[in-house]
Every structure is written in C-alpha cells, then in structure tokens.
C-alpha positions in Angstrom: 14.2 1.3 20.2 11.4 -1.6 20.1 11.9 -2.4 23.8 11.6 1.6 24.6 8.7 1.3 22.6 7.2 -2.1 23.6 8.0 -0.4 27.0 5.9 2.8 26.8 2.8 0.7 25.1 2.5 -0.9 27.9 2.9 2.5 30.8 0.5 3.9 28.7 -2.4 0.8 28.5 -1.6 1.0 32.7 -2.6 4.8 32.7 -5.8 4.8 31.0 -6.7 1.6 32.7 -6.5 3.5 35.8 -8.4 6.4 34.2 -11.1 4.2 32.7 -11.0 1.0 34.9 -10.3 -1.1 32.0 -7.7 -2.1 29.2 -9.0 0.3 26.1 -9.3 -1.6 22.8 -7.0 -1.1 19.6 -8.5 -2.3 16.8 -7.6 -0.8 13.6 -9.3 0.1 11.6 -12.4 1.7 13.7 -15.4 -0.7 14.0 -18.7 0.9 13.4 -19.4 0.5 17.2 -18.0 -1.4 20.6 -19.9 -2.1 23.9 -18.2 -3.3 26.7 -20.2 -5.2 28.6 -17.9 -6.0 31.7 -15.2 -9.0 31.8 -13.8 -11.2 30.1 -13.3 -15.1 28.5 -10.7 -17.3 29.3 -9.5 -19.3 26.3 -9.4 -22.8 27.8 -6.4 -25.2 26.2 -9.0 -27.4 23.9 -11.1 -25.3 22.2 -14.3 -26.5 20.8 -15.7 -24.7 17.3 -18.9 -24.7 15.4 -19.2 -23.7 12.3 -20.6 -25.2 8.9 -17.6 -26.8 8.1 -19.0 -28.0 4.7 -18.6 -24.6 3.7 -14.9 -24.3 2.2 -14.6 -20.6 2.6 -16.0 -20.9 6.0 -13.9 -23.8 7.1 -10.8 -22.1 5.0 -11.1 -18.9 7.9 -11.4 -20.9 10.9 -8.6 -23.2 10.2 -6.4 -20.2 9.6 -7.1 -18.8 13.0 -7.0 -22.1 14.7 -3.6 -22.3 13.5 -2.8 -19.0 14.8 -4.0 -20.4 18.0 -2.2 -23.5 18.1 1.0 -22.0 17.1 1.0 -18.9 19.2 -0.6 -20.1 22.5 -0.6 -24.2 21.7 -4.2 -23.9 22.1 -5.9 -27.0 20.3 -9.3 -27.2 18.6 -12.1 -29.5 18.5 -14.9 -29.3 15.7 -18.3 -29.5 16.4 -21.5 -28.6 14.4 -24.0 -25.4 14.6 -26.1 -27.5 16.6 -24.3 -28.2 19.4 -22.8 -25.4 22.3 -19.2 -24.3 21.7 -16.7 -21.9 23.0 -16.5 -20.0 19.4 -19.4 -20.0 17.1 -19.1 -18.6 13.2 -22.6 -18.9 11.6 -24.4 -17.0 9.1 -27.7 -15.6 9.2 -30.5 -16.8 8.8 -31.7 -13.4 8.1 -30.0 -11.1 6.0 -28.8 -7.9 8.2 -28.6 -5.3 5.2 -27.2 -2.6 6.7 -23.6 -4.9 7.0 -24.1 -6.0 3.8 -21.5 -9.1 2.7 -18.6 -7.7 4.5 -19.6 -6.5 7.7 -20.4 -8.9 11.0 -21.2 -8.9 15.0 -18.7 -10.1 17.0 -19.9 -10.8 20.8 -17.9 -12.1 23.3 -19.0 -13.6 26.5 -17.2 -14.4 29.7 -19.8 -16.9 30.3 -20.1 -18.4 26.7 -17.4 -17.5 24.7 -17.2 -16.2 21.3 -19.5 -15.8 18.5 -19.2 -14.1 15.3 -22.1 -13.7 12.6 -22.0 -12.4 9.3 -24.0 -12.7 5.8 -21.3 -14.0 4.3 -18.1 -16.0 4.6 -16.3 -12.9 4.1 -17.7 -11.0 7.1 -16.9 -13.8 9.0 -13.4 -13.7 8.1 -13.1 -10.0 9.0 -14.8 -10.5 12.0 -11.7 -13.0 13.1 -9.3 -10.5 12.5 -11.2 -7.9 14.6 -10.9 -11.0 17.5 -7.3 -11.7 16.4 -6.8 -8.1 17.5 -8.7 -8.7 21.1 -6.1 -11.4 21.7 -2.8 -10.8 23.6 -0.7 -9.4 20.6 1.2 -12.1 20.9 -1.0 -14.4 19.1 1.2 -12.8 16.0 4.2 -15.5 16.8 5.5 -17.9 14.3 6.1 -19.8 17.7 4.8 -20.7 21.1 5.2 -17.8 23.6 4.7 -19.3 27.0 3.2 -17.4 29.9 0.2 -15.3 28.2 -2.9 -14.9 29.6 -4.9 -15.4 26.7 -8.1 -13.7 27.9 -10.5 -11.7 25.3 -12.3 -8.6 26.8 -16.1 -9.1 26.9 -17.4 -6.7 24.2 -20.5 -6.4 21.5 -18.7 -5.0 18.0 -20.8 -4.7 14.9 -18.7 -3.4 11.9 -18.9 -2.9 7.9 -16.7 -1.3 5.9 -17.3 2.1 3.9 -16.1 1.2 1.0 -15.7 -1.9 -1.3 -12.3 -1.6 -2.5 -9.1 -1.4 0.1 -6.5 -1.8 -1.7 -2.8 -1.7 -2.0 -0.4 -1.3 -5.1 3.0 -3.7 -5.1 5.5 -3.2 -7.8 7.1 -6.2 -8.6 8.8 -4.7 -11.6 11.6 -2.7 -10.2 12.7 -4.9 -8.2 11.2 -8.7 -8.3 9.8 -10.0 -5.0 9.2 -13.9 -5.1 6.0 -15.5 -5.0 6.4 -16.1 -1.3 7.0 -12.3 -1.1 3.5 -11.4 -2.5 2.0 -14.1 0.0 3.3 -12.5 3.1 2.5 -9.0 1.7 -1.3 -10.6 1.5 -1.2 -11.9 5.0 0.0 -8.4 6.4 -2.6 -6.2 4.5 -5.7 -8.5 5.5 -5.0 -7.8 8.9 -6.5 -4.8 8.6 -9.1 -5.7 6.3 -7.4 -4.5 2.8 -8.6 -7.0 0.0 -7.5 -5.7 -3.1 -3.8 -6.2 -4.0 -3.0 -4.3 -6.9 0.0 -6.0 -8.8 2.3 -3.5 -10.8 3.4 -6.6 -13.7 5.1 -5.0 -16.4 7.4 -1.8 -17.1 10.7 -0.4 -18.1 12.6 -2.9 -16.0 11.0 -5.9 -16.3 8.5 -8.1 -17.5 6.9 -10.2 -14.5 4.4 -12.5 -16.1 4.7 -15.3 -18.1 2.8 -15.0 -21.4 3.0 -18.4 -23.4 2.6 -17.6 -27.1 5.0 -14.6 -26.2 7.6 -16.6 -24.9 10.4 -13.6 -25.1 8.6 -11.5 -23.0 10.0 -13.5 -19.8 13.4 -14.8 -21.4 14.6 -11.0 -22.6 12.3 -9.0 -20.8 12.3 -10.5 -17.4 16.2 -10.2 -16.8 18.5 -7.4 -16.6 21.9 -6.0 -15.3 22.1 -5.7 -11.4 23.0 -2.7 -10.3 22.9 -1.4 -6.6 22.8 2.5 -5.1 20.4 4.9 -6.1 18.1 3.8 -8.8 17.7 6.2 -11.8 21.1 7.6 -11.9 22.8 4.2 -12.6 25.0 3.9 -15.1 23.9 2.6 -18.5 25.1 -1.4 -18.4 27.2 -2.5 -20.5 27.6 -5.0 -23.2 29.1 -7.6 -21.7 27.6 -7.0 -18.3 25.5 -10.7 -17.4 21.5 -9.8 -17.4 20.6 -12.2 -14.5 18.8 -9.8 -11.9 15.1 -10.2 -12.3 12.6 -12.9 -12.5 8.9 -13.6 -13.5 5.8 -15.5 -12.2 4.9 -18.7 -14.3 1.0 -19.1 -14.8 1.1 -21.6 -12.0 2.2 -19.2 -10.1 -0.2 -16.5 -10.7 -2.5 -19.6 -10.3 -1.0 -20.2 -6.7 -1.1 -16.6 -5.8 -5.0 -15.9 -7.2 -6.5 -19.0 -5.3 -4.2 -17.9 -2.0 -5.6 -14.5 -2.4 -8.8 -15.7 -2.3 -8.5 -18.0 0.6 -8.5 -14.4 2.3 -11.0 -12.6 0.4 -8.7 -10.6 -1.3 -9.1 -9.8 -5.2 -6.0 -9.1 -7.0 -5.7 -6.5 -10.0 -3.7 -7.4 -12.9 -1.4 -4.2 -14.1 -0.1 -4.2 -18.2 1.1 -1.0 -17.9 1.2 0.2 -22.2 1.9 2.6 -24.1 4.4 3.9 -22.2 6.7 2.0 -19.4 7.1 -0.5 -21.9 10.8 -0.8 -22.5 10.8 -4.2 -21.5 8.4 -5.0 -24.1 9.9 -3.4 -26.9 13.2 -5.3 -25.9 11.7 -8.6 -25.9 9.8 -7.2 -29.6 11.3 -4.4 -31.1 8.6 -4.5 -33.8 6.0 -3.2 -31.3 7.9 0.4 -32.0 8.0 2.6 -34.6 11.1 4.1 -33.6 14.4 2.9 -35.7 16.9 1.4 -33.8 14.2 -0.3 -31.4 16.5 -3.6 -32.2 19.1 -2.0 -29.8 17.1 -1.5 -26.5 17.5 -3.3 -23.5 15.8 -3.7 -20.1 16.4 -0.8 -17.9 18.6 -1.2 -15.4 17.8 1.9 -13.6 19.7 4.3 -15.5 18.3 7.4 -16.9 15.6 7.0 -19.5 13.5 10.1 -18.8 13.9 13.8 -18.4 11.7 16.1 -15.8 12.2 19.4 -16.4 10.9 21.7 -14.0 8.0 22.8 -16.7 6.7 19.4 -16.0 6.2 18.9 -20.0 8.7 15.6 -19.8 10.3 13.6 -23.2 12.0 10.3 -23.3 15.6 9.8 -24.2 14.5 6.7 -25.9 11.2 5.3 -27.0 9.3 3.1 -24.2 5.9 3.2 -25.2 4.4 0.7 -27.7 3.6 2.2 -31.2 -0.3 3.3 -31.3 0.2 3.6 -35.3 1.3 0.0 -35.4 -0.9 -2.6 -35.6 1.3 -5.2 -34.7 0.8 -3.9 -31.3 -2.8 -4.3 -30.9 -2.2 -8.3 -31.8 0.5 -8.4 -29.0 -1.9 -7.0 -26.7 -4.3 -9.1 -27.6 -2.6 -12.3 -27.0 -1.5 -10.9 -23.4 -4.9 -9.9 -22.4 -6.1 -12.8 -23.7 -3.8 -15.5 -21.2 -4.2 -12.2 -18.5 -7.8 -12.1 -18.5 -7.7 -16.3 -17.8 -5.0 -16.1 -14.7 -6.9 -13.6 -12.8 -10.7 -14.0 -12.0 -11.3 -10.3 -10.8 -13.2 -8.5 -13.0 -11.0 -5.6 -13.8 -7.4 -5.0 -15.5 -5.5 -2.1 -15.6 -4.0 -1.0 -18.7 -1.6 1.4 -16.9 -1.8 4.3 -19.7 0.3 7.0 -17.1 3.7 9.2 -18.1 3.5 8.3 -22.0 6.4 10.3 -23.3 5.3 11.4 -26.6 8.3 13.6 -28.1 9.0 10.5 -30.4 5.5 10.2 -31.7 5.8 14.3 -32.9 8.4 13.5 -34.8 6.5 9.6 -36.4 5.3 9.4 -40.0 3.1 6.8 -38.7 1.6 8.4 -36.2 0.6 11.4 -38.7 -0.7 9.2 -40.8 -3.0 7.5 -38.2 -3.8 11.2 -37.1 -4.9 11.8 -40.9 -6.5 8.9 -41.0 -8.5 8.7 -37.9 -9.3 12.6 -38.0 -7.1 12.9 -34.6 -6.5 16.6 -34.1 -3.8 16.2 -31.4 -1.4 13.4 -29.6 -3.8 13.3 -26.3 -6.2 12.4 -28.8 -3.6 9.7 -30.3 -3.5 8.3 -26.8 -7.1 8.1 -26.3 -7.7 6.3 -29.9 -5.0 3.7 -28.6 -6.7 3.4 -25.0 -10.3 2.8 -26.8 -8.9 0.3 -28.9 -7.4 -1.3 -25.5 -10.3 -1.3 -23.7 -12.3 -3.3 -26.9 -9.5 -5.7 -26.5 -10.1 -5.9 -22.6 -14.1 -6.2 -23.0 -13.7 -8.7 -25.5 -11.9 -10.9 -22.5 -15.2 -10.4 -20.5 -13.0 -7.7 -18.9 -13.4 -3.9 -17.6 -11.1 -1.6 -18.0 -8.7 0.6 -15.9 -6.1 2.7 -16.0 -4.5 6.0 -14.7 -5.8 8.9 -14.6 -3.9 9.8 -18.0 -6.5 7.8 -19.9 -9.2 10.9 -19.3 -7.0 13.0 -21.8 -8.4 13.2 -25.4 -11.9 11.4 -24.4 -12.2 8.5 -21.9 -13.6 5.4 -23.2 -16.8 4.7 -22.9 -17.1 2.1 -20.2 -13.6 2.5 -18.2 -12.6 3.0 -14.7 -10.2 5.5 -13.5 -7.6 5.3 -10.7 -6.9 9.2 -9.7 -3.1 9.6 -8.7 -2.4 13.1 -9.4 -4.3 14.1 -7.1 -8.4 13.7 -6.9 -8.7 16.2 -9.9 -9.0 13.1 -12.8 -11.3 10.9 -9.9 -13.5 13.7 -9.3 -13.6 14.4 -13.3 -14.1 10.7 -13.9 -17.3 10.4 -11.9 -18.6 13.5 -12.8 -18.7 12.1 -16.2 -20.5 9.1 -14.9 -17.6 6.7 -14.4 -16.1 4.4 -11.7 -13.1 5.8 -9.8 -10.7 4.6 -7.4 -9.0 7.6 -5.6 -5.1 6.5 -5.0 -3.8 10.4 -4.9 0.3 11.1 -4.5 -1.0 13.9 -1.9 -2.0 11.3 0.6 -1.0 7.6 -0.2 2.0 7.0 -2.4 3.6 4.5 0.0 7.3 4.9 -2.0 7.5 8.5 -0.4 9.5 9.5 2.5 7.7 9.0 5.9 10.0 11.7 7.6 12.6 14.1 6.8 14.9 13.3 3.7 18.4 14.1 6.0 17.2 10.4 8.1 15.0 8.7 5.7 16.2 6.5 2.5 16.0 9.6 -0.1 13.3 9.8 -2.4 11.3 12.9 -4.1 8.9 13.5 -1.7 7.7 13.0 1.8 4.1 11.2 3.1 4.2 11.4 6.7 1.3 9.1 8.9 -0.6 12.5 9.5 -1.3 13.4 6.1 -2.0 9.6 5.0 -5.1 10.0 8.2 -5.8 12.7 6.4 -7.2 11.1 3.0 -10.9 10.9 2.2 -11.7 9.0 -1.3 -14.5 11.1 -1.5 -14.7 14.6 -2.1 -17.3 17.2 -0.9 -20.0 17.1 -3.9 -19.1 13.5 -5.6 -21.9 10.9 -6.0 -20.1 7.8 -4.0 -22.3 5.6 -6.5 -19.1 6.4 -8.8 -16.5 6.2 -5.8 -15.5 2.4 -5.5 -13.0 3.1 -2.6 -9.3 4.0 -2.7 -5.7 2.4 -2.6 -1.7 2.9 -1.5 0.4 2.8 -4.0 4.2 1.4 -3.1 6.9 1.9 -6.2 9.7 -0.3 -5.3 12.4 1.6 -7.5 14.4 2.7 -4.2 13.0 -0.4 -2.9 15.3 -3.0 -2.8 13.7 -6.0 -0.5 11.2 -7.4 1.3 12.2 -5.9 4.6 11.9 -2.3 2.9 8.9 -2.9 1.4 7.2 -3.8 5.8 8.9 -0.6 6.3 7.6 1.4 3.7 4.3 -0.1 4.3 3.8 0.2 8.0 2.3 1.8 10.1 1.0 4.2 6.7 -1.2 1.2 6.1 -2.5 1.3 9.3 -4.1 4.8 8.3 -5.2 3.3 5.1 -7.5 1.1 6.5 -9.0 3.3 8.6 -9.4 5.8 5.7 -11.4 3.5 3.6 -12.9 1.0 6.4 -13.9 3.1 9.1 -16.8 5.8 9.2 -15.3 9.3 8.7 -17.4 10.8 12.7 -15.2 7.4 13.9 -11.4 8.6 12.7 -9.8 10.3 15.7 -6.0 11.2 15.0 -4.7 11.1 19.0 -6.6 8.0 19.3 -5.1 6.2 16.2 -1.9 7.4 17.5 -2.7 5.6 20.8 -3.6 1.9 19.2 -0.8 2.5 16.1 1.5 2.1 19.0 -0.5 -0.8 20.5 -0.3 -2.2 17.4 3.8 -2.1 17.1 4.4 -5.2 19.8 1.9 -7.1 17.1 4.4 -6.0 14.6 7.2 -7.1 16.4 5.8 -10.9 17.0 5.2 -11.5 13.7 8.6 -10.0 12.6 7.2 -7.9 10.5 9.1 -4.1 10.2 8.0 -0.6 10.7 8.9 2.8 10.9 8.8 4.8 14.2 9.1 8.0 11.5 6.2 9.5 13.7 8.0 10.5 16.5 10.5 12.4 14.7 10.4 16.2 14.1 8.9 17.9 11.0 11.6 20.8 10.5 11.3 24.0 8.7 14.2 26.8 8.3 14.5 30.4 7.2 17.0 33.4 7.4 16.5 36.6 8.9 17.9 40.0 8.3 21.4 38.9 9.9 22.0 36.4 7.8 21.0 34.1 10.8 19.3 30.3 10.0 16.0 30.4 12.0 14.9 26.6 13.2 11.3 25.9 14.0 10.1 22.1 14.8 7.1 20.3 15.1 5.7 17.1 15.8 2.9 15.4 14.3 2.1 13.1 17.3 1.3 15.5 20.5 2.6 15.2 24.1 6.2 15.0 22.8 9.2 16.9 23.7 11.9 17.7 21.0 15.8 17.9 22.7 18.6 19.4 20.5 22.6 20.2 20.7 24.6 22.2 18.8 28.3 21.1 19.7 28.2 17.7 18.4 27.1 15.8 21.9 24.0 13.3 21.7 20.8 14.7 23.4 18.6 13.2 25.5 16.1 14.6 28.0 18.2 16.5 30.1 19.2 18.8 26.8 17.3 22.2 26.4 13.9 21.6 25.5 12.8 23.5 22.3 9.3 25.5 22.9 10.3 28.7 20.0 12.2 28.6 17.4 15.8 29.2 17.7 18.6 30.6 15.8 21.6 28.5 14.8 24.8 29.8 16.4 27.2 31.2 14.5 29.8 28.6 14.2 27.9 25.6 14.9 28.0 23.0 12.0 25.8 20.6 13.2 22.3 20.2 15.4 21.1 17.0 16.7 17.7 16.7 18.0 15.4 14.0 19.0 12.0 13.9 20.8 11.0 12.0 24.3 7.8 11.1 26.0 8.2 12.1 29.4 11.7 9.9 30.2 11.1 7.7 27.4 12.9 8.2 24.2 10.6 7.6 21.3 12.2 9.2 18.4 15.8 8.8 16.7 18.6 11.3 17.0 18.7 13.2 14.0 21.7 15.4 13.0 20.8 17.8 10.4 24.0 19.8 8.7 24.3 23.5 9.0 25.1 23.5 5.3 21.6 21.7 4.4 20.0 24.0 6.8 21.2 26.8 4.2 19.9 25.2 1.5 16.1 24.5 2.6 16.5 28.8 3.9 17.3 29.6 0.5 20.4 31.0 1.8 22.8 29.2 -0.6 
C-alpha cells in the first residue's frame, strides 16, 4: 500500500508541475505567506553555517538539523560567525518584527546565496528549520544515508507565526506505560509540525507514572499491575495470585531528562495528577486517602470493569476511585506530590485532572455530610468545587496555576484556574466568558483514541474522528474574546492502545490537521489542498519509520431499510476525486468492479459486500468487507 501510495505522490507532484511549471510546496501547517521567486539552491557537500553559536538554544537548533543533514544526505558542516558569508544564516533581529512575535520567522532561500532564516527569538528560528526541513527532499527523514537525492531547496520568501500559543498534544502513559525513550520520539514527531506542548496524562486507575520520593508506595504498589491483553475494560478481574509486573514509572531523573529534552525543542510539557477521581492507583498504594471501608482491598486496575455508563449518562462507580474530599489526609498527600511535581517540571501550569468523578459513594459518606454541614455545601458539585479550590491553593502555593477539565466549572470555578474544554466547547466557551483561560481540546474534533474510519476495519473503540472533522476544529468560537483562548490540544487515551507503533498510528496524519488548526490562519486552511500535501507528507513518514493511517481513503458508510424490508447502502468519501468499487459474491474488487455513483440495495441472499476506493488505476484505499448481518444492525432492522 506505501509504494501505491509513495507511487501516486509522486504522478500527482508531475501533474501540477506541468499545470503550474513548478514542484508545489507542502508544508504543513500553512505558513502565513510563500513567494516563489524562481529556482532553486543546490546544497553543496560542506556546508558552511553562521549563526551565534554562543547562544545554546541557537546552537542546540542548528546542530539538530546539521545532524539531519549529515545523516540523511552525508552532508557535512562548517561553522562560521554572523560576520562572515555562509551558505545558511540563522540570526536574530536586530529589530524586533512584532507582528511574528517570538515564534514566528522569514525564511528566504536563494539560488545564488543560499539560506537564511531570521526570527526574534531562538524559538522562531527553530520553527523556521522545520519549515526548511520540509523544502528538502523528504528523504532528509532517514535514520541513514539515502544515496542519489538531489538535495535542492526551491527558491522561495516564507514569513510565518503561529495563531495561537499553545499546540499541544495529550499522551497517556497510564494505561499503558511508554518508556522514556517513547515520550522522546513522540516529542520529535509532534515538533515537526510545530506542536510544543506535550500534555502528559501521569496518574490514574491503572497506574501511577511518577516517582514521588516521600511517597515511596505510589510507584512500588501503584505503578505495577496484572498484564492482561484483548479489549481493555472488559478484562477479567485479576486474580490473587496473578504476578503484578506490567507497568512502570519515570524516576525524577527521568522527568529531568525528558523536561530539559523537551526544551531543547521548545516544547513545554504539562504535568497531569488527575484527583478526585481516576485515582485507584492512589488509594491502592494509600488506602487511607478514602473514606470508603474496605479501601485496604483495592488494587491497580487491570482493565477490568470499574465503571458503569448507563445510557442516562448519570454514571456510578462499582468501587471508590476518587480521593476522599472530607478527608484531610488527602490534602497533605497532595501536597507533598505537588510539592516534588511543581520542582520536575518548569512550565507554569499543572493539571489537576478533576474529570468523571463518580460520586454515588460520597451520597452514601458520613464524612462527606458532615463536610457539607460544615462548609454550608448545598450539593456534591459543590463538594467537588470545595475540594478543587482547596487544590488549586495547594498548586499556587508551588508558584503554580492551575488546570483541570472542564468538570472543575461545576459548583463555582476557582478563582484563578484554567480550563481545558473536552465535552465539547460548551465548558471553554463558559470558562472565558467568566474571564478565565481556556484550552479548547473537544471529543467532537480531536480525541486522537477515536476511530479514524469505520469500526467493521478499525481497532474498535466508542467512537469515530475521521481527518475531515479533525480540519474541521476551530479553538475559537464565533463571539469568544481570544484574550481568554490560549490555543487547543489532541488528546490520545492509550487504553486500546497497546504500543508505540499504535500510538504513530493513532496519531498521524490527525496531527497533521492539528497543526494546521491551531498554527495556520483560518482564510489559509484549504481541505483539497491539505489533502494534497498530507499525501506529500506520507513518503516523509515512511523515511523516518514512523506509521500512519491511510483511514482517509476509505468509505464513510451509511445503511437503512425500505418498505421491502430491503438494506439500502449509500457511501461517501471524505477525500474527493475517488471512486468507490464493491462485490457482493465474495470476489475482491478492484477497478474493473461496478462503480458506485447511487446508493444500492443489498441483494437478497448476499452475506457479504466488499468495497474499496481507487484513484484513477491506483488503489488507495483498503478492501473493506462489511457483513450483511452488521448492515442490519446500523438499519435498525435487527
């Protein structure tokens, strides 16, 4: 499928060549604007750099592309100083340009005198390299020397800056534990395309992932747990005797390791202690931090069952995961965490989770009425937000601001925190009405742990996010001040997500959207056209090694009955120019297999209909073969 696609990149770069008399450019996300100004510059094999190489940050960027070019095209490089001519020239100006502020730069390449990229700060400088990293031959993404490139960079002019401050993506560690060296390459993918927040999902029901030292427990019972493989949340409950040794944690070191590497690429990362609820792990480590009897007897989930969603939405725990907000035992635990927290991690924000608190135990607490008698607390939402205001004192008093979901607006926000809006914009749009900062991360357009296509071909989860609807997000809504609107982030839950691999594929190309959606000017998004440079972007993928889903390509299907009792099949794509191919007797179809162009009724007998979509004689999606039976289902006919 990668050589069909790698294949069809390239037909299609020939065709609009011919129709524009040139190569078009890819860059994701949009730049502000691009001249060409005719040509092009030959990367010669010793390439001499100024920059002010007393400048770590500076000198940090340019070695990291300098190794990118001496790996990929065995180009070498020679320093020089600002002062003297060089092929590629990073400087900062003299004058502040304020419309880029300190993330945007100009990028000019010459066929006469090569490259030069100016910023205000090291950290446009750093994004302007990835713009140029993108100019070059994509592979310049190898982990080794591909011979017989032409490494040439089109002549252009690019000035760029992003929209909004905060890119960010969400990795949960907890689920599943991905190594330091994980998190490292998950950095060097997302700064590609200019995201710099990493949002890391530390602590929950299934694990504990950061080493607290005067809470020593916390990583040697709730790190660890029983290893089960399938579908996670209907495993079985583990047994006594079954060994706890699937998990892991990050030392302080490590977080150390991972901050400093973070900021290498100008990428902040956000601390998650996600409390009251999700706290299982917690409460096994420390069963006093519940109120609940019989706390002594929890364990780390495993991925069984611990929740019920009834269809009402109102849903309870079958156990208590959320720390007591009655006990004050828990307010010293979460001090000491926030305290060594608030020390690993120099951003200036950490999120106190606060989301899916299941409070049926707390009804049923004597402590928690007395706290509500106590405190004059007329309901549990306000229970919540007395516990969540008595967090955030704890955060401030770190030299700290606080976070959390968008749960934390329920019973009265406190007074100085953020909100990150996932059921939608509703809580962001709430938030900054009442004068607060909001990061818009909504399920509707950017949980990255949904489906990309149809469940009957994808690894099954609750919902589907295709790369349309991602395009589609806008962090702020019509009538929102954007003083309040920091930016927005993908979220990726790793409890179906079982490895590093799955995680790329989850990831990309969705990500690719992303940074468009909170880079790029909204008059410069173009769906067809980021179609056309998410493909050019695929052979970059396929350098580096990094996976992706082709989920685009595939159909978007929809099914009813009609007065026969007949299944009516109507298909879409969400990427134009396609053709869709189907079969109903079993046979594999390809482009020589009736077209669809209406919908069309299943016949009678048939069991089974395989489809897939071409580009002209290219195959670009996969065959899908959707049961009759399942068809039934989604008509309502069952």
């Amino acid at each position: 499928m990668k050589k069909i696609l790698l294949l069809f990149v390239g037909l299609c770069s020939i065709t609009l060549a011919k129709t524009q008399g040139q190569t078009p450019l890819n860059i994701i996300p949009e730049p502000v604007s691009v001249e060409r100004v005719g040509g092009q510059f030959q990367l010669p094999a010793s390439l001499t750099i100024a920059a002010d190489w007393e400048n770590p940050a500076i000198r940090n960027t340019v070695m990291l592309f300098s190794k990118k070019l001496e790996t990929a095209a065995g180009i070498s490089e020679s320093k020089v100083d600002l002062r003297q001519n060089a092929a590629l020239r990073f400087q900062i100006n003299d004058i502040v340009d304020l419309q880029i502020g300190e993330e945007g730069y100009l990028l000019e390449v010459s066929p006469e005198t090569g490259v030069t990229i100016s910023a205000n700060q090291p950290a446009g400088l750093f994004y302007g390299v990835q713009t140029l990293l993108q100019l070059l031959p994509p592979a310049i993404e190898s982990s080794a020397l591909v011979p017989q490139v032409d490494w040439v960079i089109p002549a252009v002019k690019i000035r760029d800056y992003p929209r909004f401050g905060w890119r960010g993506m969400m990795f949960d560690v907890v689920r599943h534990f991905f190594s330091k060296e994980d998190v490292k390459q998950y950095i060097d993918q997302m700064v590609k395309y200019k995201l710099n927040l990493l949002h890391l999902h530390l602590t929950d029901d299934e694990g504990w992932r950061i080493e607290i030292k005067s809470l020593p427990r916390l990583t040697t019972v709730g790190a660890w747990r029983v290893n089960k493989t399938g579908t996670f949340g209907n495993f079985s409950k583990p047994g006594p005797n079954e060994p706890k040794d699937y998990g892991g944690f990050y030392t302080q070191e490590d977080i150390r390791e991972l901050v400093q590497y973070a900021q290498d690429r100008f990428v902040n990362i956000l601390p998650e202690v996600d409390v009251p609820g999700h706290s299982l792990a917690a409460i096994a480590a420390y069963p006093e931090l519940s109120c609940t009897p019989g706390a002594d007897k929890y364990q780390v989930r495993s991925g069984e069952k611990i929740m019920e969603w009834p269809p009402s939405g109102h849903f309870y725990g079958l156990l208590d995961n959320t720390l007591c907000p009655a006990n004050e035992k828990v307010y010293d635990f979460l001090d000491k965490v926030f305290t060594e927290v608030a020390q690993l991690f120099p951003f200036e924000y950490i999120h106190m989770g606060g989301d899916e608190t299941a409070r049926n135990f707390w009804e049923k607490m004597p402590e928690i009425k007395a706290l509500m008698k106590k405190e004059n607390l007329k309901n549990l939402d306000e229970v919540q937000s007395y516990f969540v205001k008595r967090v955030e004192k704890i955060v401030e008093s770190k030299g700290k601001k606080l976070i959390g979901w968008d749960e934390i607006l329920q019973g009265g926000l406190a007074p100085n925190a953020a909100v990150m809006s996932w059921r939608g914009l509703k809580g962001g749009i709430e938030a900054a009405q009442q004068n607060h900062e909001v990061v818009m991360s909504p399920t509707t357009y950017v949980y990255f742990d949904y489906m990309q296509g149809d469940k009957i071909i994808e690894p099954p989860v609750y919902a589907s996010l295709r790369l349309k609807k991602v395009y589609e997000f806008d962090p702020l809504p019509p009538g929102v001040s954007k003083k309040y609107i920091k930016g927005g982030q993908a979220n990726l839950w790793t409890e179906q997500v079982y490895n590093m691999r799955h995680a790329e594929y989850m990831t990309w190309p969705r990500a690719f959207a992303l940074s468009e959606d909170v880079w790029s000017q909204p008059e410069k998004k173009n769906w067809t056209r980021f179609v056309q440079k998410t493909e050019a972007q695929f052979p970059r993928l396929d350098f580096s090694k990094t996976k992706y889903a082709t989920s685009m390509y595939d159909p978007v299907f929809a099914f009813s009955g009609n007065a026969k009792g007949e299944i009516i099949v109507t298909l879409s794509t969400e990427v134009e120019g396609l053709s869709i191919h189907y079969s109903f007797d079993n046979s594999f179809p390809d482009q020589y297999y009736p077209v669809y162009d209406k919908p069309v009724i299943v016949p009678k007998d048939a069991s089974l209909m395989k489809v897939v979509t071409y580009r002209g004689d290219q195959q670009v999606g996969r065959i899908i073969s959707f049961p009759v039976a399942e068809m039934k289902k989604r008509a309502g006919m069952q």
